[in-house]
Backbone of each chain as ProteinMPNN parsed JSONL, in Angstrom:
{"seq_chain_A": "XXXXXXXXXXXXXXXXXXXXXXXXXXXXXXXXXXXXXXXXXXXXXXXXXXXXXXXXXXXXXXXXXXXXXXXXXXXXXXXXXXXXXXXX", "coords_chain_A": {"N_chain_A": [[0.828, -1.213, 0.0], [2.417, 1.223, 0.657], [3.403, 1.515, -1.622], [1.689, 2.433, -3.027], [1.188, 5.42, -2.09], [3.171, 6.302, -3.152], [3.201, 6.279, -5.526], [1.148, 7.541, -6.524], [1.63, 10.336, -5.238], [3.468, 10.499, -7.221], [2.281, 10.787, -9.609], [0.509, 12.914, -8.85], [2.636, 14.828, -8.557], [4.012, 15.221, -11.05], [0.893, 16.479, -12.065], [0.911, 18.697, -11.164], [3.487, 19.589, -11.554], [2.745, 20.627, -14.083], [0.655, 22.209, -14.076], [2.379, 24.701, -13.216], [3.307, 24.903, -15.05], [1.894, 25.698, -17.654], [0.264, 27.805, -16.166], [-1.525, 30.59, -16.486], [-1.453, 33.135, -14.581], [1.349, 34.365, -12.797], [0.288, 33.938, -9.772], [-0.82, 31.468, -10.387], [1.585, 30.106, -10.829], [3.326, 30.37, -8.707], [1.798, 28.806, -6.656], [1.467, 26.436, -7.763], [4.624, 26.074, -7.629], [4.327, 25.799, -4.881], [2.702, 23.77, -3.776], [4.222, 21.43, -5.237], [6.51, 22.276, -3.643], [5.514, 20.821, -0.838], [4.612, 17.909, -1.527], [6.931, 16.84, -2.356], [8.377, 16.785, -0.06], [6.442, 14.974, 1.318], [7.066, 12.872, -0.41], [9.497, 12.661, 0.208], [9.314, 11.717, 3.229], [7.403, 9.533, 2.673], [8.855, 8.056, 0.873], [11.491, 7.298, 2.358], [10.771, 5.96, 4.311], [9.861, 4.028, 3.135], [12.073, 2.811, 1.816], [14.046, 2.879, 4.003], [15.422, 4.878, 4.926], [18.154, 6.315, 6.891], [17.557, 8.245, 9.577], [15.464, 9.839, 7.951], [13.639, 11.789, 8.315], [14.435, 14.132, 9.656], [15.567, 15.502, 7.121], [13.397, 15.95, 5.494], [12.176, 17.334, 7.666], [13.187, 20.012, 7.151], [13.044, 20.565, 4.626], [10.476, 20.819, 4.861], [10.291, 23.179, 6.223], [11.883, 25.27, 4.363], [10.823, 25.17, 2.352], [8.67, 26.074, 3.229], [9.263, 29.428, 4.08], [10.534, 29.886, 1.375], [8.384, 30.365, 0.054], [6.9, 32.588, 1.169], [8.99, 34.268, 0.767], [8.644, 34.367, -1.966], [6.357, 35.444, -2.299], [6.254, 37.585, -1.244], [7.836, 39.09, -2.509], [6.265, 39.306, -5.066], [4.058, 41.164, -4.394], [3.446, 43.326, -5.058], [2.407, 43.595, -7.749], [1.23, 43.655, -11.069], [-1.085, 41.517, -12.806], [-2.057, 42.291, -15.399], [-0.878, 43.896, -16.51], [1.687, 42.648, -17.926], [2.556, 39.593, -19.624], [3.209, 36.935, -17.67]], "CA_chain_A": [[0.0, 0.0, 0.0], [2.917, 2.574, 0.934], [3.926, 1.679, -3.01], [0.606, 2.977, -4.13], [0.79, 6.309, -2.207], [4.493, 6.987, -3.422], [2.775, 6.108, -7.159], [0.317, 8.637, -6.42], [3.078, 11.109, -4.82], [4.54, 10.888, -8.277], [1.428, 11.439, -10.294], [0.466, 14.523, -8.481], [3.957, 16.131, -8.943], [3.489, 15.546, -12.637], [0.425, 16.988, -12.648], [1.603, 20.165, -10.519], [4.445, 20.771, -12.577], [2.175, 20.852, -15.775], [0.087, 23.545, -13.655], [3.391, 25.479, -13.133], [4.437, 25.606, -16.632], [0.944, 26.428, -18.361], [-0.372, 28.639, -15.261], [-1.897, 32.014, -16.84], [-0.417, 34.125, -14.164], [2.471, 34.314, -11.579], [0.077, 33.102, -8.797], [-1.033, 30.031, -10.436], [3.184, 29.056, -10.75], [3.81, 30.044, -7.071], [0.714, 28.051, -6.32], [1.879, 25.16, -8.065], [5.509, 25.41, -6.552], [4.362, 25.437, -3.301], [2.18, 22.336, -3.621], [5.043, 20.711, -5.813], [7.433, 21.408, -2.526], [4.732, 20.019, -0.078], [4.265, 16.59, -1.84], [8.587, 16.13, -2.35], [8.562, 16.758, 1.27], [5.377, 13.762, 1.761], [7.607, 12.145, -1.038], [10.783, 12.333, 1.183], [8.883, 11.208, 4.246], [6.709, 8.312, 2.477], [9.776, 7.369, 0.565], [12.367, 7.305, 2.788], [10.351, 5.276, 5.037], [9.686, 2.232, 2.66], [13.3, 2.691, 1.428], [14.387, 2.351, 4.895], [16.936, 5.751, 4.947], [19.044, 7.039, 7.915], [17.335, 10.01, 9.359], [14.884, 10.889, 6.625], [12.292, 12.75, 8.756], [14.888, 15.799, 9.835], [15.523, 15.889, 5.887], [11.629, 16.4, 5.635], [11.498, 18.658, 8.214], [13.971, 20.958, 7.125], [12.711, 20.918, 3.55], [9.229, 21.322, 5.0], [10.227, 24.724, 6.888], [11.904, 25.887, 3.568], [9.501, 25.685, 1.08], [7.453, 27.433, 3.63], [10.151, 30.352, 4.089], [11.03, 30.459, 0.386], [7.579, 30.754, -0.707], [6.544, 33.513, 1.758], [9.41, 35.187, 0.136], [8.595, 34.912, -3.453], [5.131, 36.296, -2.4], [6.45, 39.213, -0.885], [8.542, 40.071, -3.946], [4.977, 39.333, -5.888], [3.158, 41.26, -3.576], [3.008, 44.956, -5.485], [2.638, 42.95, -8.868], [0.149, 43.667, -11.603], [-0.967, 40.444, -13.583], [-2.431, 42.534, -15.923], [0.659, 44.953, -17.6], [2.313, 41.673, -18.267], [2.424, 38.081, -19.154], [4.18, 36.184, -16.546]], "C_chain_A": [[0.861, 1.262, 0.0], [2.968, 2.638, -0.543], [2.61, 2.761, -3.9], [0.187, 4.63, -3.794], [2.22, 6.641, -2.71], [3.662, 7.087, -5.265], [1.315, 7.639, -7.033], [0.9, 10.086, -6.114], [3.213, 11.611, -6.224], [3.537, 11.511, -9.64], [0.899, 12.602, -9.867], [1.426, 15.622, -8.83], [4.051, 16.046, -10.308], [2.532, 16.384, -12.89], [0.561, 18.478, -11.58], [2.264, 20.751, -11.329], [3.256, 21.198, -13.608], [1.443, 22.462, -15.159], [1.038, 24.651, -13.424], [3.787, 25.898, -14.313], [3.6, 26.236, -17.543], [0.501, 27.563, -17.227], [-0.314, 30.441, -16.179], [-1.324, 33.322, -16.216], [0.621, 33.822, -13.062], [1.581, 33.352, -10.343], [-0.026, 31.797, -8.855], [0.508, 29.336, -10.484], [3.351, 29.173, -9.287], [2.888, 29.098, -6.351], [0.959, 26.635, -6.443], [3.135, 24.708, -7.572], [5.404, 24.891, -5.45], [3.947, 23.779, -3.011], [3.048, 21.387, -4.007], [6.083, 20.264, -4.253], [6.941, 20.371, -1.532], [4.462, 18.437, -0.635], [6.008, 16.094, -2.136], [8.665, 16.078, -0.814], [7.453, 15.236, 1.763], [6.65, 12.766, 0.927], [8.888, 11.721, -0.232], [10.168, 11.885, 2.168], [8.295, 9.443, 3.864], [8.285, 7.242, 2.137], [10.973, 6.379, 1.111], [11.821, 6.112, 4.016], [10.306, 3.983, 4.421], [11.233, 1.846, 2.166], [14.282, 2.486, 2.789], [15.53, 3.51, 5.393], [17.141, 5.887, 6.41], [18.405, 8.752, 8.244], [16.637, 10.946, 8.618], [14.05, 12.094, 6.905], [13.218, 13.915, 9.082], [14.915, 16.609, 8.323], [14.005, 16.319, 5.547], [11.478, 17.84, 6.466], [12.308, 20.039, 7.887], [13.589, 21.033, 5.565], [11.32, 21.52, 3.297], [9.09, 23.563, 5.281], [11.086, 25.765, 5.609], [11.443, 26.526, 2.379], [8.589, 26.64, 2.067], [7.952, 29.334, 3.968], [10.288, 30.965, 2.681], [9.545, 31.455, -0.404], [6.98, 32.138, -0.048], [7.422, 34.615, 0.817], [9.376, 35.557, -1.058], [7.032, 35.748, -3.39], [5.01, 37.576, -2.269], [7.017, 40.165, -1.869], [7.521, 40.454, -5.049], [3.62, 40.205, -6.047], [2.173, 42.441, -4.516], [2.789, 44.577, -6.893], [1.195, 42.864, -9.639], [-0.409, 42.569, -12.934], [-1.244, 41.015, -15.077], [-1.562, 43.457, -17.15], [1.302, 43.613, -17.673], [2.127, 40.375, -18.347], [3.382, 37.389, -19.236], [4.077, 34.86, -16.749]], "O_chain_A": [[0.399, 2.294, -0.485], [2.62, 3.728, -0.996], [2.642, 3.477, -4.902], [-0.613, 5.259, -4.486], [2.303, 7.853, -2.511], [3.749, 8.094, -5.968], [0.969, 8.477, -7.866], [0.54, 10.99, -6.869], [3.122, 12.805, -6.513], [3.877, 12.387, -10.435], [0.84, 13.454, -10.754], [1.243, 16.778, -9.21], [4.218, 17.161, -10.803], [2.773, 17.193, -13.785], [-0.38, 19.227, -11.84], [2.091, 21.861, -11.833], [3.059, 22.407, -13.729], [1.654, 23.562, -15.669], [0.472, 25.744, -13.424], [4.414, 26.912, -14.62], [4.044, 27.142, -18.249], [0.392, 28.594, -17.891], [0.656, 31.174, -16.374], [-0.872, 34.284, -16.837], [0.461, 32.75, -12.48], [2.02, 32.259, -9.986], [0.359, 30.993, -8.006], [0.633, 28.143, -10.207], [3.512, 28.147, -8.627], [3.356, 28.59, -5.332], [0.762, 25.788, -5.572], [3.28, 23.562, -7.147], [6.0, 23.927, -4.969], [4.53, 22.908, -2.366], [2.96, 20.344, -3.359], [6.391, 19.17, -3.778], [7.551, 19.33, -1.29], [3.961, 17.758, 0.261], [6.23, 14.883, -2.1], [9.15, 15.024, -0.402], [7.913, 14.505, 2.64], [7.19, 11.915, 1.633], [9.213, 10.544, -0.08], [10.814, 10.837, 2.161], [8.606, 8.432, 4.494], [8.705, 6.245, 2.725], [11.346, 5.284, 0.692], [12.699, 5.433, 4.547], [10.64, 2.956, 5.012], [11.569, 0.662, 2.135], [15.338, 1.891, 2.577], [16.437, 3.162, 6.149], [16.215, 5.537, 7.142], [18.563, 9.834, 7.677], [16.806, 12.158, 8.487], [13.788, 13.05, 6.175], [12.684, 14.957, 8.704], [14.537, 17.765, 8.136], [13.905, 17.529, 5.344], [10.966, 18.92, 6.168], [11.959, 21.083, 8.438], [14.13, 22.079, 5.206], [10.906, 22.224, 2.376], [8.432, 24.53, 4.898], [11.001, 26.98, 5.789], [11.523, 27.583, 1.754], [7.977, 27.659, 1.747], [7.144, 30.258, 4.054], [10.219, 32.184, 2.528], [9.509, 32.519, -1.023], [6.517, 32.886, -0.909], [6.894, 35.569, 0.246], [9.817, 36.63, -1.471], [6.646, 36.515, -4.272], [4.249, 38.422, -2.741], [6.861, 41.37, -2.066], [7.625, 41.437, -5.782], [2.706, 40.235, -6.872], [0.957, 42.534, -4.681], [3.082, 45.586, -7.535], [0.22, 42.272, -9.178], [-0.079, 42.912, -14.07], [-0.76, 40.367, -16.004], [-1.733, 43.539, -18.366], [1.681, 43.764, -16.511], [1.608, 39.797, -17.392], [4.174, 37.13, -20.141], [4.706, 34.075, -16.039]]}, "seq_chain_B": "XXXXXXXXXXXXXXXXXXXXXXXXXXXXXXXXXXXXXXXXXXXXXXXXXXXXXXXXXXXXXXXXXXXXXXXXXXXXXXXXXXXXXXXXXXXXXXXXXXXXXXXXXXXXXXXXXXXXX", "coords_chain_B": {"N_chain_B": [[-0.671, -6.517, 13.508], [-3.718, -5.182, 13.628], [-2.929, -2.131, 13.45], [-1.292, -2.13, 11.675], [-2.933, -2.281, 9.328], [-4.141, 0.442, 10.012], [-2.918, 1.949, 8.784], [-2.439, 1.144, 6.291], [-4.53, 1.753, 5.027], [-4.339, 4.98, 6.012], [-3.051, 5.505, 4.753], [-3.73, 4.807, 1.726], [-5.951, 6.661, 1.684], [-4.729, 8.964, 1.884], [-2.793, 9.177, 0.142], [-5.011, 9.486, -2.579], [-6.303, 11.47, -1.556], [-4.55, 12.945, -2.412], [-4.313, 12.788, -5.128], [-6.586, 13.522, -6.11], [-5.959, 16.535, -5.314], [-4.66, 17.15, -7.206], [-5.493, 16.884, -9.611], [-7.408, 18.889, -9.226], [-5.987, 20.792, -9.089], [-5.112, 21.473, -11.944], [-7.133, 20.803, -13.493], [-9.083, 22.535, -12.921], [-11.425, 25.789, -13.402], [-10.596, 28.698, -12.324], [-8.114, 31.019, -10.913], [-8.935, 31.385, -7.818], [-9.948, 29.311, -7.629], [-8.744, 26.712, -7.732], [-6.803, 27.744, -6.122], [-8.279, 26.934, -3.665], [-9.066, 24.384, -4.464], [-6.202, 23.173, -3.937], [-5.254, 23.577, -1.81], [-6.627, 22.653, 0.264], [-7.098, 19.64, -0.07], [-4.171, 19.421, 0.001], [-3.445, 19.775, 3.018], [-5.07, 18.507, 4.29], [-4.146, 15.222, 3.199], [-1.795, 15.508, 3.617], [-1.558, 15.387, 6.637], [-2.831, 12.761, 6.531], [-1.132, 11.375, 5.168], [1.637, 11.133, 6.582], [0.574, 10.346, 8.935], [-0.042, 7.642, 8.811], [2.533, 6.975, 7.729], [3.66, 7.371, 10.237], [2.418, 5.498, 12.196], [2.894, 3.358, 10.962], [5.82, 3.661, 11.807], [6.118, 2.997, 14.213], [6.473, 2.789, 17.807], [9.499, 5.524, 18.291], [11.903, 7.265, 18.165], [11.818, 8.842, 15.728], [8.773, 8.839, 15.593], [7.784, 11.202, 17.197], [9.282, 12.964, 15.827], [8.31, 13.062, 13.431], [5.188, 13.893, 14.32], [6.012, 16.181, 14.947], [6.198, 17.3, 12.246], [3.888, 17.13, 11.184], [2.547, 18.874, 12.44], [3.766, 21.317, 11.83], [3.146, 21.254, 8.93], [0.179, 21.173, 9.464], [0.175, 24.371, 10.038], [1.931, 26.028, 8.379], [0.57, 25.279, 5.595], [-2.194, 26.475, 5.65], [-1.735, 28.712, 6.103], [-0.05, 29.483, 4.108], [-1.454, 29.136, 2.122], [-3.782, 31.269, 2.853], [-1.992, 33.625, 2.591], [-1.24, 33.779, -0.029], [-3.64, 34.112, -1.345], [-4.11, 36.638, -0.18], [-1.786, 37.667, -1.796], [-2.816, 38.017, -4.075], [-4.776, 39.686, -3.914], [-3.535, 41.674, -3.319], [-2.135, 41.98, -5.653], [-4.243, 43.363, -7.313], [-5.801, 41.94, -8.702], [-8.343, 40.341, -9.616], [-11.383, 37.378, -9.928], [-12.278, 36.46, -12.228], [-15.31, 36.578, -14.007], [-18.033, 35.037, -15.884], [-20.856, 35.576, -15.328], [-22.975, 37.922, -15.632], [-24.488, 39.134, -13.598], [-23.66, 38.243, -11.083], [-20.714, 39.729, -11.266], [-21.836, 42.307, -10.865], [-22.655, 41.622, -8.822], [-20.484, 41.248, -6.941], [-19.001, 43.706, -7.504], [-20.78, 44.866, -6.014], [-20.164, 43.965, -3.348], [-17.261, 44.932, -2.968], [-17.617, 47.604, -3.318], [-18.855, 48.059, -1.093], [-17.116, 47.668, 1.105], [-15.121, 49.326, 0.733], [-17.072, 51.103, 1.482], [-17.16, 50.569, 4.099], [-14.606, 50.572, 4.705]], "CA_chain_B": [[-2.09, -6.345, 12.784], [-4.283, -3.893, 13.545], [-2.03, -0.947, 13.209], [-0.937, -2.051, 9.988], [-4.214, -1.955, 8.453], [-4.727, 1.283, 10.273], [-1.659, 2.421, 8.102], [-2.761, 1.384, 4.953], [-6.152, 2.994, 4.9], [-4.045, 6.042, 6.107], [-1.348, 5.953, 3.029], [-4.466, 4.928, 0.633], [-6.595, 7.532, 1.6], [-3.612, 9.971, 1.552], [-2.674, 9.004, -1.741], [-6.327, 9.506, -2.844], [-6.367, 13.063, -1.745], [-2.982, 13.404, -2.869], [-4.316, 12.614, -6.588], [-7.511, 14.586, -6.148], [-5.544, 17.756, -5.385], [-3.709, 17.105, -8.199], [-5.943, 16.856, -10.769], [-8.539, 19.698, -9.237], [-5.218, 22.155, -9.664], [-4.866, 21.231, -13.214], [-8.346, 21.205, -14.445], [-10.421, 23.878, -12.398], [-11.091, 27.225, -14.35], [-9.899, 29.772, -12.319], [-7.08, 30.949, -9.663], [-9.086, 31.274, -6.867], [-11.052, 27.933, -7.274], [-7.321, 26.199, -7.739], [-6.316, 27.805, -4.916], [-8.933, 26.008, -2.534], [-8.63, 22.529, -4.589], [-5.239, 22.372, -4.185], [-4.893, 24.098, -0.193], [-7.83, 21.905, 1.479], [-6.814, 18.638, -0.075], [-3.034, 19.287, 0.33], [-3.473, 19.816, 3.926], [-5.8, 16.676, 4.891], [-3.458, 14.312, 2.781], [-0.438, 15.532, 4.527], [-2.222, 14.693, 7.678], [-3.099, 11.158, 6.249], [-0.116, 10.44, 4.634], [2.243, 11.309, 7.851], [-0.011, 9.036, 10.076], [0.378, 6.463, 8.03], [4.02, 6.654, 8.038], [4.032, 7.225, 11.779], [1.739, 4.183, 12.609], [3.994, 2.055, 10.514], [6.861, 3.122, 12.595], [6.315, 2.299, 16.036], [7.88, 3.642, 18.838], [10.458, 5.268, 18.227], [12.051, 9.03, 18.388], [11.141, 9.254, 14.529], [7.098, 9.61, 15.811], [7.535, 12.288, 17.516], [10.126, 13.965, 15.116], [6.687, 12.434, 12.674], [4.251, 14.738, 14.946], [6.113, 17.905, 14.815], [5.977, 17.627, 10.966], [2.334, 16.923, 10.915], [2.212, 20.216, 12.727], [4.262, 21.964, 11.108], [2.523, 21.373, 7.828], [-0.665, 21.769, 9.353], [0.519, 25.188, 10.461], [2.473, 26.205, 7.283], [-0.026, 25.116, 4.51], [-3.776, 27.113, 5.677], [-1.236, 30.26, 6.105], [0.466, 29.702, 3.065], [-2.986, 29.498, 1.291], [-4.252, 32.859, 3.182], [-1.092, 34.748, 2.08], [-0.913, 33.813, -1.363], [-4.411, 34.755, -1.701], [-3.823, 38.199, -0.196], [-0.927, 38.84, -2.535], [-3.076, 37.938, -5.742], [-5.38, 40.485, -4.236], [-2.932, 42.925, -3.081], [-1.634, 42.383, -6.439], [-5.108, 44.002, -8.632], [-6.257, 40.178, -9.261], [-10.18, 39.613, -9.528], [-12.221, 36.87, -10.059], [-13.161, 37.087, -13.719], [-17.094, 35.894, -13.327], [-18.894, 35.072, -17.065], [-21.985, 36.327, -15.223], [-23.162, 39.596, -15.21], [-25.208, 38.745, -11.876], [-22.421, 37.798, -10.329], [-19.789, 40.337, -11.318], [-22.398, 43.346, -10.26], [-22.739, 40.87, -6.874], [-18.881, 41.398, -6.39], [-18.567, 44.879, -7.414], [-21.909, 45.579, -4.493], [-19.458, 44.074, -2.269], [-15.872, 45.788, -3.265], [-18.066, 49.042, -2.799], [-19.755, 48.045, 0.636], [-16.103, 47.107, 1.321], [-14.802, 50.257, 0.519], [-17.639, 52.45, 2.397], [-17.358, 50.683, 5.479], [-13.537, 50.78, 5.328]], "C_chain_B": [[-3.17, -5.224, 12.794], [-3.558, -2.531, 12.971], [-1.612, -0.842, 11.843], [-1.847, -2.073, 8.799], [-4.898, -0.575, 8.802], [-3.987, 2.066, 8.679], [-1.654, 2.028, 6.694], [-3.723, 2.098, 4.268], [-5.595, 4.481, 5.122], [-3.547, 6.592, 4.711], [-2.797, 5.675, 1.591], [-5.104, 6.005, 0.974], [-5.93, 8.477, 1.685], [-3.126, 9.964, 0.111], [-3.89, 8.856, -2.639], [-6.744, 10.941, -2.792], [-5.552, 13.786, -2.356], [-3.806, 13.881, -4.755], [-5.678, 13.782, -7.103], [-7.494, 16.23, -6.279], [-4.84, 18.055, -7.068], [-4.372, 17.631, -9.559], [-7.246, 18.544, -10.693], [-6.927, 21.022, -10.079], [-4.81, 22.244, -11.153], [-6.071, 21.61, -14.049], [-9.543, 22.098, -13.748], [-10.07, 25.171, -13.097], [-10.282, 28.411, -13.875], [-8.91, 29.695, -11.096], [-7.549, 30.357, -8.348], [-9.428, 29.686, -6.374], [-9.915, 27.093, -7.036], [-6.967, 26.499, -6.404], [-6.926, 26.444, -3.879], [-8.893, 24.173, -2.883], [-7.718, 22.536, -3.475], [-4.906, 22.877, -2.513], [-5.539, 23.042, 0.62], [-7.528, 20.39, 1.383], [-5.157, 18.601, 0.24], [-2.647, 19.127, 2.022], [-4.116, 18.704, 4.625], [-5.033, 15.916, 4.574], [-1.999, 14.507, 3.619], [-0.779, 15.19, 5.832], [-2.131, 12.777, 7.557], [-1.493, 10.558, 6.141], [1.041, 9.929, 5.962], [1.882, 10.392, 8.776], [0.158, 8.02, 9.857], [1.599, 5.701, 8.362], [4.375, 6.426, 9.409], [2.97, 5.852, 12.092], [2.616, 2.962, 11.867], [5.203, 1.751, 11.149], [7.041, 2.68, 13.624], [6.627, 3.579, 16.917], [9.057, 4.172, 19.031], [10.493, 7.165, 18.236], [11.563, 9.824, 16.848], [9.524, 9.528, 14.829], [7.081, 10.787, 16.2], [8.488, 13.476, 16.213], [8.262, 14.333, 13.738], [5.5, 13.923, 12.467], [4.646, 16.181, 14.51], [6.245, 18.337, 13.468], [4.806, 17.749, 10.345], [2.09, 17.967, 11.383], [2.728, 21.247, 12.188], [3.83, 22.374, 9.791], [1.086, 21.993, 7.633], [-0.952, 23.354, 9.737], [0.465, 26.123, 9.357], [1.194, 26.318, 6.218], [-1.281, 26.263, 4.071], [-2.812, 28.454, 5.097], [-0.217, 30.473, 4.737], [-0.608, 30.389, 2.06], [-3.203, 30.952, 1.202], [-3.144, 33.504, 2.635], [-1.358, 34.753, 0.633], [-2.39, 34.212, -1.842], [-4.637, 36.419, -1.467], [-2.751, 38.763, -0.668], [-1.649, 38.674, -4.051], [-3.963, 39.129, -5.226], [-4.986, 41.706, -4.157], [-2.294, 43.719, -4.606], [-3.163, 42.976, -8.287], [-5.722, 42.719, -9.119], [-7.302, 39.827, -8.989], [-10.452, 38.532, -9.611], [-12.91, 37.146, -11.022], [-14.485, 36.148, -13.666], [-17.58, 35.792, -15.454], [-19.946, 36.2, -16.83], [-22.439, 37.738, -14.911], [-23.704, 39.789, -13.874], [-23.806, 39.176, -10.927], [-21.115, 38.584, -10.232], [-20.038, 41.655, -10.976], [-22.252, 42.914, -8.381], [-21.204, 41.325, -6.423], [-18.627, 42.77, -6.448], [-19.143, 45.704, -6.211], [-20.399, 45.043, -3.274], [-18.275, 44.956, -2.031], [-16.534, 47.007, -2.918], [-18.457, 49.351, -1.53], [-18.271, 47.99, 1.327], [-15.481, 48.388, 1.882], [-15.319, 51.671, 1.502], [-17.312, 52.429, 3.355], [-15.203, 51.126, 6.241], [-12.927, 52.36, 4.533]], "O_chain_B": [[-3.318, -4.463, 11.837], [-3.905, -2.09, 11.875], [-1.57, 0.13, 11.088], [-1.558, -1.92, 7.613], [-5.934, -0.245, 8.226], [-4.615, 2.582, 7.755], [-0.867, 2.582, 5.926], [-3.709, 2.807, 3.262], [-6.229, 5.346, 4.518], [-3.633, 7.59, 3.995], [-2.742, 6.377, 0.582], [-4.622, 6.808, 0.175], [-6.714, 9.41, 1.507], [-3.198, 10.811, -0.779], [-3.761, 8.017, -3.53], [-7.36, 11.534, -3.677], [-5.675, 14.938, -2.772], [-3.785, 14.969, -5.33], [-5.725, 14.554, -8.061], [-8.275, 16.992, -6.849], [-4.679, 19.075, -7.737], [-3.951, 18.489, -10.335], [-7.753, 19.109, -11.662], [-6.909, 21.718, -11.094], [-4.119, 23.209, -11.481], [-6.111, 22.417, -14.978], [-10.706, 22.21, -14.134], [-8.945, 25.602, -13.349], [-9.505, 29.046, -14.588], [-8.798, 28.697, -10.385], [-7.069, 29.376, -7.779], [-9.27, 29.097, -5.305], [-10.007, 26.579, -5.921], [-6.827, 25.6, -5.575], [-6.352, 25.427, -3.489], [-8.776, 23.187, -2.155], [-8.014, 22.132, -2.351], [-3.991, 22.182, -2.069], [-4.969, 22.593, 1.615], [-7.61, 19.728, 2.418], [-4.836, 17.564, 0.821], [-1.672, 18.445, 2.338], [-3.551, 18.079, 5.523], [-4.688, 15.357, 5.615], [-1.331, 13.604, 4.122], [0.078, 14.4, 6.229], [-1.583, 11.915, 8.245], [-0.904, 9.674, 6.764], [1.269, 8.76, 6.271], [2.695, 9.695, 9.384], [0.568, 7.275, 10.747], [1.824, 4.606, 8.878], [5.162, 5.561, 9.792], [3.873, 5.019, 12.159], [2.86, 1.846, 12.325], [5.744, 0.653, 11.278], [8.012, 2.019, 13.993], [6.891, 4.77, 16.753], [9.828, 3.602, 19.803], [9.59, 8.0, 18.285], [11.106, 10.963, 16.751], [9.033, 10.494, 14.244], [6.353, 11.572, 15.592], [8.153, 14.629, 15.94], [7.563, 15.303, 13.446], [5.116, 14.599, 11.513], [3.97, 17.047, 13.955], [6.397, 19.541, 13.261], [4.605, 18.297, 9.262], [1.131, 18.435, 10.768], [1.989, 22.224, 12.07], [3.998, 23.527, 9.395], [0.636, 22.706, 6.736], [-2.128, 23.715, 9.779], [-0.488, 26.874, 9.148], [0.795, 27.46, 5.99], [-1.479, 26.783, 2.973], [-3.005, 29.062, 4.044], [0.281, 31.564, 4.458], [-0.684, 31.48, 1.494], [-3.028, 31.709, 0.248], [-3.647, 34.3, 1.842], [-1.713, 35.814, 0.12], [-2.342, 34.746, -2.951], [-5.144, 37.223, -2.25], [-2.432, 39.915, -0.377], [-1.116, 39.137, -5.06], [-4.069, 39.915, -6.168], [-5.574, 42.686, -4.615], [-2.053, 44.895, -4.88], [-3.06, 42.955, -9.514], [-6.173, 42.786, -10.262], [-7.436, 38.974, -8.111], [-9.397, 38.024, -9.23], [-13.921, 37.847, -11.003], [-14.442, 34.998, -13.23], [-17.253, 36.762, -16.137], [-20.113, 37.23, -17.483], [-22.151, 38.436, -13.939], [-23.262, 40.665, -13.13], [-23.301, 40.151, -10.372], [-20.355, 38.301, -9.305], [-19.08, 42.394, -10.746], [-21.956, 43.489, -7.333], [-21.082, 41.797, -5.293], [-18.012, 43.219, -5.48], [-18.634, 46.638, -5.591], [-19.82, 45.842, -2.538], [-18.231, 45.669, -1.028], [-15.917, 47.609, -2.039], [-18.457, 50.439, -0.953], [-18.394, 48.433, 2.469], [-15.309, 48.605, 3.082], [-14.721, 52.63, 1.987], [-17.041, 53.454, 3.98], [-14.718, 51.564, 7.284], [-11.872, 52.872, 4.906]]}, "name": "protein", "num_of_chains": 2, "seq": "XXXXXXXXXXXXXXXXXXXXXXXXXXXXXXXXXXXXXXXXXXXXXXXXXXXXXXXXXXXXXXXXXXXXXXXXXXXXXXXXXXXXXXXXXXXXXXXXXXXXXXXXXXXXXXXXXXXXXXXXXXXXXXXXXXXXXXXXXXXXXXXXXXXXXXXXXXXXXXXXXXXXXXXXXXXXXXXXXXXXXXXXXXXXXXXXXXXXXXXXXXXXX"}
């Protein structure tokens, strides 16, 4: 069963990216990174667990608290940003 | 026994929301609606999936490391959501509506919005 949520894991981040690369404006790509980091981070946790690694959950948690850091900061750079004078 | 059937029902029904998010952020029409797919199911499945994993492991200092990631996420994710929706609106970003109903209904509010603030 873990095999079938890592297979699921992997079909979601396929269909994330695709929402990242067609996305109409800036939010829909930061939208889609974010969710992309949140499921590598489930992916490093599920994974690492049936694979048996050394330590995988600090790697998780420290990838968890960066995607949530990085993305705060691409929002803030996003913040004053008009979708409309440009396509992003 | 038990536990390990708790732990599959966790990881299937985590990988079930997992795929659901997936596909709403791909094929729903607009930002906002995307947004809420992909926030409400990302946040339950990370719940699921995590339990899963932690009921498979046992006892061990990895559960609790487990826990404070399950909080962490559920922490992280809502407030990710809420921000990134107040920079699409900070950033001039509507809700394009077909309906004329519906796009007078939004402008009554943006104005009631406006008076009271």
């Amino acid at each position: 069963m873990i095999v079938a949520a890592i297979l699921a894991l992997l079909v979601t981040m396929a269909l994330v990216l695709t929402r990242a690369f067609i996305g109409p404006t800036v939010y829909d790509r930061i939208l889609a990174v974010n969710a992309f980091g949140t499921k590598s981070v489930l992916l490093i946790t599920v994974g690492g667990h049936a694979m048996g690694w050394y330590s995988y959950v600090d790697i998780a948690l420290m990838y968890a608290l960066i995607n949530f850091v990085g993305t705060l900061a691409v929002m803030r750079f996003f913040e004053t940003h008009d979708p409309r004078h440009d396509e992003l | 026994m038990l536990i390990g059937l708790l732990s599959d029902l966790c990881l299937l029904f985590g990988g079930l929301l997992c795929l659901t998010g997936g596909v709403g952020l791909l094929r729903l029409p607009s930002f906002f609606v995307r947004l809420h797919a992909a926030s409400v199911t990302e946040t339950l499945a990370t719940v699921f999936l995590i339990a899963g994993v932690m009921l498979d492991t046992g006892w061990a200092l990895d559960t609790a490391k487990l826990l404070l990631l399950i909080v962490i996420m559920f922490v992280a994710n809502p407030s990710i959501t809420h921000a990134l929706c107040r920079t699409a609106a900070h950033g001039k970003y509507r809700p394009e509506s077909n309906h004329e109903p519906q796009a007078s209904h939004q402008q009554e509010n943006q104005s009631s919005n406006n008076s009271t603030s």
